[in-house]
C-alpha positions in Angstrom: 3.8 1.5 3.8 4.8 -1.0 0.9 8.3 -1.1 1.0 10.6 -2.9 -2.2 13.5 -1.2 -2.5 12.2 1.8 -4.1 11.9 5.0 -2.7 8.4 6.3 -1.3 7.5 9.7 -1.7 4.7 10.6 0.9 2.1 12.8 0.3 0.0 15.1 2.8 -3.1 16.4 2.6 -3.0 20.7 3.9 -5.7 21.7 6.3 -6.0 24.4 8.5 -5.7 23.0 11.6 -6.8 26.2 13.9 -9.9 25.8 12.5 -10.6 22.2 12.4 -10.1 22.7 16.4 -12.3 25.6 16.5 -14.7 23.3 14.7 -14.2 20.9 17.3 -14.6 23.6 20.2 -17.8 24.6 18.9 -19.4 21.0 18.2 -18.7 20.7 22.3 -15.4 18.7 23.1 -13.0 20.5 24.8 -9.8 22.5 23.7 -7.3 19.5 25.1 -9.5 16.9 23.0 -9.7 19.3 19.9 -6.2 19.8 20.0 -5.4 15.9 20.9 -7.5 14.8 17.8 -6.1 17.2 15.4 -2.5 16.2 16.2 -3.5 12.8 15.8 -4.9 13.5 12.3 -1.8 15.1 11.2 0.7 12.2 12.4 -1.6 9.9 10.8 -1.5 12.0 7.2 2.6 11.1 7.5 1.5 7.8 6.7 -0.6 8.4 3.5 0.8 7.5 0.0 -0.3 8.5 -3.7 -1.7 6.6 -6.0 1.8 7.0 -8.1 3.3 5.5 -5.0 1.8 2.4 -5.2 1.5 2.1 -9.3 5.5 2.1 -8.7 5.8 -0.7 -5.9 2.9 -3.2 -7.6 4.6 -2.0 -10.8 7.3 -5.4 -11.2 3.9 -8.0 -10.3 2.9 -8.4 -13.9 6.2 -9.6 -15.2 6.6 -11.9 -11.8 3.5 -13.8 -12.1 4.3 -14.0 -16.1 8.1 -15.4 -14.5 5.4 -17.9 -12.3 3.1 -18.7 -15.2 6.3 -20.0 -17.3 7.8 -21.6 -14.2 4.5 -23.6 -13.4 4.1 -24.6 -17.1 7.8 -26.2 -17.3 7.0 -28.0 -14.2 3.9 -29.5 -15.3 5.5 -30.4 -18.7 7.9 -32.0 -16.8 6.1 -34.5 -14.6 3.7 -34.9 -17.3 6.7 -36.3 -19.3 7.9 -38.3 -16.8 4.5 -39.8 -16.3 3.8 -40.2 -20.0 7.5 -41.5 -19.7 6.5 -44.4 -16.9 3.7 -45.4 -18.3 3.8 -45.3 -22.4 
């Protein structure tokens, strides 16, 4: 989960989980595995997030790296002047 200081909304995904084990039942596993796997699919859909979800946390990144960009450019301008400075 991407986490920076905004709120996630999670998302899950409905299925019909009587018959996703009856699936499983009839494919051969048993009704402990069916039922084990799933549980496991559901707890794992808790985790899932949207594609809105993550437009929203990468959202900030352009106007950082255009922060960086500057930042990096000032630097250079800097030693390069006090380079130009000690030598010219």
């Amino acid at each position: 989960m991407v986490s920076c200081g905004i709120m996630n909304t999670m998302t899950t995904v409905t299925f019909d989980t009587l018959q996703l084990v009856e699936k499983l039942k009839s494919s051969g596993i048993s009704q402990e595995q069916a039922e084990a796997v799933v549980r496991t699919i559901a707890e794992a859909q808790t985790q899932l997030i949207t594609k809105t979800d993550l437009d929203i946390a990468l959202a900030p990144l352009p106007s950082d790296l255009a922060i960086l960009k500057w930042m990096l450019g000032i630097l250079l301008a800097g030693v390069l002047s006090l380079v130009l400075k000690t030598f010219f």
